[in-house]
C-alpha positions in Angstrom: 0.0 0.0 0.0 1.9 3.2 -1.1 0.8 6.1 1.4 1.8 8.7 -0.9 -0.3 7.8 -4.1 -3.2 7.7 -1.2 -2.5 11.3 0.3 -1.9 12.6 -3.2 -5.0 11.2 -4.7 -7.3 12.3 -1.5 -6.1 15.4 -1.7 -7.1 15.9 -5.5 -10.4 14.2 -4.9 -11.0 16.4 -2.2 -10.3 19.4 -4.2 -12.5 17.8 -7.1 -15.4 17.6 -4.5 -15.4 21.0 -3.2 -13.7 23.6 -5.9 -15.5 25.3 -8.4 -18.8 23.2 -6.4 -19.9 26.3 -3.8 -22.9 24.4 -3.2 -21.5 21.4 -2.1 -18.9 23.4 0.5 -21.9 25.7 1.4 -24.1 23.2 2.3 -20.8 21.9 4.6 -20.2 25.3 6.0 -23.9 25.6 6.6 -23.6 21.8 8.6 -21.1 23.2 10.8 -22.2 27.2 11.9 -24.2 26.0 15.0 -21.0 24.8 16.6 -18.6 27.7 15.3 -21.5 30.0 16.9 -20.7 28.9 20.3 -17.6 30.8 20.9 -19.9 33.8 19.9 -22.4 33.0 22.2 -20.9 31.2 25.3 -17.3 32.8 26.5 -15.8 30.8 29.4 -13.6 34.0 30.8 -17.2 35.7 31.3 -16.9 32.9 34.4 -13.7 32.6 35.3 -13.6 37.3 36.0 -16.3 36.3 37.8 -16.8 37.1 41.8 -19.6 34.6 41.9 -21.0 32.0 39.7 -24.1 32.7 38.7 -26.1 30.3 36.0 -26.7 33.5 34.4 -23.4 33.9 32.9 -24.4 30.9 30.9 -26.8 31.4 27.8 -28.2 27.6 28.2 -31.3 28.3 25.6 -28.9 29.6 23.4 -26.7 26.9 24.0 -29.2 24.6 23.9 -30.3 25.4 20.5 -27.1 25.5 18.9 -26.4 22.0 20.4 -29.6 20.6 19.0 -28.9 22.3 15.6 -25.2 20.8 15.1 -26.9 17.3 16.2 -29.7 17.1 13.4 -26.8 18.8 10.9 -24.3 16.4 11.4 -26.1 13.4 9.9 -26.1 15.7 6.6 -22.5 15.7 6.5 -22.0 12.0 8.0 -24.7 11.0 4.8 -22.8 12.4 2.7 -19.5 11.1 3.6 -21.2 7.7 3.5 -21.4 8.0 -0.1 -17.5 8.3 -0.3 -17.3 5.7 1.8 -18.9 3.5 -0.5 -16.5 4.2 -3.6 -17.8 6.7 -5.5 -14.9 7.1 -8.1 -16.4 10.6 -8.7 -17.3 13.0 -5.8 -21.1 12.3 -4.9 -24.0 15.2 -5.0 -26.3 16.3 -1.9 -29.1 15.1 -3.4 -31.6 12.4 -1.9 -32.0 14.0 1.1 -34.1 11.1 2.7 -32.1 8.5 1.8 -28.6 10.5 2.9 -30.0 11.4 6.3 -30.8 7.8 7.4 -27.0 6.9 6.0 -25.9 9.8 8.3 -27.9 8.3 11.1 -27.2 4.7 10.4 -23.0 5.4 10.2 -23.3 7.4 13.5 -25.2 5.2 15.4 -22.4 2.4 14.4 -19.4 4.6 15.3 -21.4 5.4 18.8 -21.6 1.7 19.1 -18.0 1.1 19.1 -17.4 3.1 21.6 -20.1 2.3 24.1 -17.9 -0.3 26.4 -15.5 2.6 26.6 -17.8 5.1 28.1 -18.9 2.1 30.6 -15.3 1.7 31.5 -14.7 4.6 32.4 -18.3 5.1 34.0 -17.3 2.4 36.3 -13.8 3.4 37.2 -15.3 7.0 37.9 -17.7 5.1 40.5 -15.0 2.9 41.6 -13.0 6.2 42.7 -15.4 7.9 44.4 -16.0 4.6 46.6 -12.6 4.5 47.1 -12.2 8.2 48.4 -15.7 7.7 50.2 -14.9 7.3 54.0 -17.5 4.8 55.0 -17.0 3.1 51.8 -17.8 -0.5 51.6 -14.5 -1.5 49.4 -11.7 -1.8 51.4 -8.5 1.1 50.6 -6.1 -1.4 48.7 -9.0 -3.2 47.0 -10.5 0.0 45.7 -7.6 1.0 44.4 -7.2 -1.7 42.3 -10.1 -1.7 40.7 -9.9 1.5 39.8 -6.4 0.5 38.0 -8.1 -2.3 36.5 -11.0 -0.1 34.3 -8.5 2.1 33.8 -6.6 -0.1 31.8 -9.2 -1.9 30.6 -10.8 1.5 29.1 -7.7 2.3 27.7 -7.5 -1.2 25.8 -11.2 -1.1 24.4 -10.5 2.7 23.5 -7.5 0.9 21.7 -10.0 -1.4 20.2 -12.4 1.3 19.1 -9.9 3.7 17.5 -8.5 1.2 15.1 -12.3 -0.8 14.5 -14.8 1.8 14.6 -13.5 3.5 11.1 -13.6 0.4 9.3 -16.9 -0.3 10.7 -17.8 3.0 9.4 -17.5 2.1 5.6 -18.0 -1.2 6.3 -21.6 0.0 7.7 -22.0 2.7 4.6 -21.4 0.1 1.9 -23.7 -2.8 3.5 -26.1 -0.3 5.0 -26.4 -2.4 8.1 -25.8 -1.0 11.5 -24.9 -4.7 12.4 -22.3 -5.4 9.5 -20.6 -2.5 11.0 -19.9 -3.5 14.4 -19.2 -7.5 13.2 -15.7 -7.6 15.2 -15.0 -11.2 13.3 -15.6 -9.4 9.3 -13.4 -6.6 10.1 -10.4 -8.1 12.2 -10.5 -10.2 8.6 -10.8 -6.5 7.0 -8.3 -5.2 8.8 -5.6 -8.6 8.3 -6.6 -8.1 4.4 -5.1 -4.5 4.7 -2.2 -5.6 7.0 -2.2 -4.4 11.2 1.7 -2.7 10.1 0.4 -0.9 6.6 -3.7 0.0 8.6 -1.2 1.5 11.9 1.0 3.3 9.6 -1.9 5.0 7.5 -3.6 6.3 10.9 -0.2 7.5 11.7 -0.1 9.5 8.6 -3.5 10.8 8.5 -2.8 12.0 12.1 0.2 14.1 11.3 -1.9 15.5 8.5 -4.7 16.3 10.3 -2.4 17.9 13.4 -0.9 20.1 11.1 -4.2 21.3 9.1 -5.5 22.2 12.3 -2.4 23.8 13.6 -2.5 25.4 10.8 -6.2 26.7 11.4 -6.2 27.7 15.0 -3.0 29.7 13.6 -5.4 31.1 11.3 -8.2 31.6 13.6 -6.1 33.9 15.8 -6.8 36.5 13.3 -9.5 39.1 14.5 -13.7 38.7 13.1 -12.1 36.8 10.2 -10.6 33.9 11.5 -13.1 31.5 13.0 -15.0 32.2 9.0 -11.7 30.8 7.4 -11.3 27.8 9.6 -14.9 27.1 9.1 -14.4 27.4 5.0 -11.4 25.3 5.2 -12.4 22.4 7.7 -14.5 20.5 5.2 -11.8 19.8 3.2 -10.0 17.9 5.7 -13.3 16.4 6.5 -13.4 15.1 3.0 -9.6 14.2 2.1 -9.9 12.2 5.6 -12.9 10.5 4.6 -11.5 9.6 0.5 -8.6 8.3 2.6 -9.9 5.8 4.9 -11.9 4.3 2.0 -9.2 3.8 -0.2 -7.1 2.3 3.0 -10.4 0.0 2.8 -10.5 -0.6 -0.6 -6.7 -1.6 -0.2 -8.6 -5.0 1.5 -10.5 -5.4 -1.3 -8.1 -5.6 -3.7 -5.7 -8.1 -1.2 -8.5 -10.8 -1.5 -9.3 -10.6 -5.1 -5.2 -10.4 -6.0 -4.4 -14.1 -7.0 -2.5 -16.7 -5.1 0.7 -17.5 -6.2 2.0 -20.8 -5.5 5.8 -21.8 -5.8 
């Protein structure tokens, strides 16, 4: 699997996807203002100047709304990058609405899944602690402790887990479009053997790196007074898509493993 002809051709699929086509990166933009508006309408140091709290300082309608906004948005996007996900040689339209908002729904609900016996694992090891630090708590000091240690690693491992399944389970969800396919631990362990654990670590590797230094890069950017937070919201959803083209062809990579012939000495 050569890295470089991925990042080079997700870069110029990503720029095939979003320039010249203002609708398509307007309708992105437009998916993402609710949660660039929360800076605007929530500021932390309004709080922390503060000589008492008050539950005034915090706009919670406003909030609230903005919240609510970004959740029904975001299956938009997450439809839409369910159509890269399933191969689509040529960037995909927003078109279908019906049919891209359940694949929105249907690909977050699988990547939620994933994650699910983390947020237990740490729910317990949060209880665990405050049983331990409770003084008429019925778990002994030493054996407190050690529990605590024990869903701590143990969250750690199945966060682990998650990270390197859940985006496999992603396409693997978009292109079947089962919530079940997606979370099948047996098909994508075979998925992910296809690909090769050395070449599938190495490719997150790389798409970290990237995506450290696009958003270094932005919050740079967004430094720069009124204008800022509007060019980081222009320039996140090509990231959004590069990242997406890129996983699928670290996918694809599987596909083509299994239909490459055998050859036998």
């Amino acid at each position: 699997m050569d890295n470089g002809i991925l990042v080079t051709e997700s870069f110029s699929y990503a720029k095939e996807t979003l320039a010249g086509k203002w609708t398509r990166w307007l309708t992105f933009i437009i998916c993402g203002l609710p949660m660039a508006l929360l800076p605007f309408v929530f500021d932390p140091e309004k709080i922390a100047v503060a000589t008492k709290f008050s539950w005034d300082l915090i706009p919670i309608r406003e909030i609230a709304a903005l919240m609510i906004a970004a959740f029904l948005l975001s299956f938009i996007t997450s439809g839409y990058l369910a159509r890269i996900y399933r191969g689509a040689a040529t960037p995909p339209e927003f078109d279908n609405w019906g049919p891209l908002y359940i694949d929105g729904i249907k690909i977050a609900v699988t990547g939620i899944l994933w994650f699910i016996p983390v947020i237990l694992a740490f729910a317990l090891m949060v209880v665990f602690a405050i049983l331990g630090l409770s003084h008429d708590s019925p778990l002994p000091g030493p054996l407190g402790i050690g529990l605590v240690i024990i869903f701590v690693i143990l969250a750690i491992a199945l966060a682990i887990i998650a990270l390197l399944y859940s985006m496999m389970g992603i396409i693997r969800c978009a292109r079947t479009g089962s919530i079940r396919e997606g979370i099948r631990f047996t098909a994508i362990t075979e998925t992910l053997k296809s690909i090769g654990w050395v070449n599938y670590i190495i490719a997150l590797v790389i798409l970290f790196v990237i995506g450290i230094v696009f958003f270094f890069a932005l919050s740079a950017i967004s430094l720069i007074p009124y204008v800022g937070d509007i060019i980081q919201l222009v320039f996140i959803p090509f990231y959004t898509v590069f990242s997406a083209r890129y996983m699928t062809r670290v996918y694809e990579h599987s596909e083509s493993q299994a239909a490459a012939p055998v050859v036998t000495g």
